[in-house]
C-alpha positions, 0 to 999 in steps of 0.5 A: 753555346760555343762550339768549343763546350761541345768539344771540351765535353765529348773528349772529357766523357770519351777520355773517361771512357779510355782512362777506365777501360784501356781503350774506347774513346774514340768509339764514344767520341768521334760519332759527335765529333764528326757531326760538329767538325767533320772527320777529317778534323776530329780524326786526327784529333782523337789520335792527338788525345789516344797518344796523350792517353796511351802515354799517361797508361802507358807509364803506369802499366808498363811492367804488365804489358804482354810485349810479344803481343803488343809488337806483332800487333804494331808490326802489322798494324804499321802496314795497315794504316797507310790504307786508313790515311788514304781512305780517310783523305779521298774516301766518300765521307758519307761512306766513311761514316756509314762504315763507323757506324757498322763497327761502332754497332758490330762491336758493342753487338759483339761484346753485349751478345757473343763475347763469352768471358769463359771462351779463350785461346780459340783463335790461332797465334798467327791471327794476331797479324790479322787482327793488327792489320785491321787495326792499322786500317782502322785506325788510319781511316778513323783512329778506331783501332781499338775494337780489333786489338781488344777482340783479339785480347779477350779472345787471347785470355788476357787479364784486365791488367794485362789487358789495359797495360798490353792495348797501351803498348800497342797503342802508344807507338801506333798512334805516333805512327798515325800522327807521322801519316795525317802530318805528311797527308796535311790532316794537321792543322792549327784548328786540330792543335787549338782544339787538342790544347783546349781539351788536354787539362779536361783529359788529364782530370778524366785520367784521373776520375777513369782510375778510380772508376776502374777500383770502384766498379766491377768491369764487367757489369760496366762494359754491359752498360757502356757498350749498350750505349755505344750500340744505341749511339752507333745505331744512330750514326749509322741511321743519320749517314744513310738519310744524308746518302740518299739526300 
């Protein structure tokens, strides 16, 4: 089967998982992604896909977006990413990895386990600058900034719409900023542009499915089933980088 099936599939379920959750799709994506093209590919790839997506959100959910938030996030994120570019360019990609493992595990762990919904407003407003620089970081290295921005929105009380419209407020112009870093890095190339253009037409249709999934499906019980999926998922990622580490 072509390489380009594997690709088309995960980038649709991961958009899906974007399009119903407000973010998500790099989590879900870039483990397999990784394994077929290697993550100085499927890196800036994703943060392709994360600004198509982000802009199409982005443009139905702008009236409800927390701006205050959104903009400190992205001042702060913007100091991170720089990092994420560098340690994505000359980091020890085995290392990368195991490290993407550990979020993609510590995160749904987190959500399945030690998220309480009745819990908010438990951390200090100046923790927003905290949680951005990680994203930045994150994102830079691995176009996984989500999982900060969105512990810090359910620990901050949002809403579910103010949740998906206020990750998209931040992520939109975030992403554009990682695109600016990996083209100056060369992380741009021809392979990830035809990879990206072959894969958009699946992402608009998951953009389309992932709204009604959102009307259709009590978020809650989904984020159980989705991030129990991604703990499994993480788990082995995780298990696979160490075994080629000590290969």
């Amino acid at each position: 089967m072509p390489i380009e099936v594997y690709i088309i599939s995960i980038i649709f379920l991961g958009s899906l998982i974007y399009s119903t959750f407000g973010f998500g799709d790099a989590l879900f994506s870039m483990p397999f992604l990784t394994l077929i093209i290697g993550i100085k590919t499927a890196t800036p790839l994703m943060t392709m896909n994360g600004t198509t997506l982000a802009l199409v959100l982005f443009i139905k959910h702008r009236n409800d977006i927390q701006w205050r938030a959104a903009l400190k996030l992205l001042l702060a994120s913007v100091c991170g990413i720089p990092f994420g570019i560098y340690f994505l360019k000359y980091g020890n990609e085995n290392i990368i990895k195991i490290i993407l493992g550990l979020i993609i595990t510590s995160v749904s762990v987190y959500n399945l386990y030690i998220k309480k919904d009745a819990i908010t407003q438990i951390i200090p407003s100046f923790s927003v600058y905290f949680f951005g620089f990680i994203a930045g970081i994150l994102g830079g290295a691995f176009n996984t900034g989500g999982p900060a921005v969105a512990i810090y929105g359910t620990l901050s009380g949002w809403t579910q719409l103010q949740f998906v419209s206020t990750l998209q407020g931040y992520f939109l112009p975030n992403d554009v900023f990682i695109l600016i870093g990996q083209l100056s890095a060369g992380l741009l190339n021809k392979t990830v542009v035809y990879y990206y253009l072959i894969c958009l037409p699946f992402l608009l249709l998951a953009t389309l499915i992932g709204n009604k999934i959102r009307k259709m499906i009590p978020t809650t019980k989904f984020n159980r089933y989705l991030f129990g999926i991604l703990m499994c998922v993480g788990l082995v990622f995780l298990l696979r980088a160490l075994l080629q580490l000590q290969a």
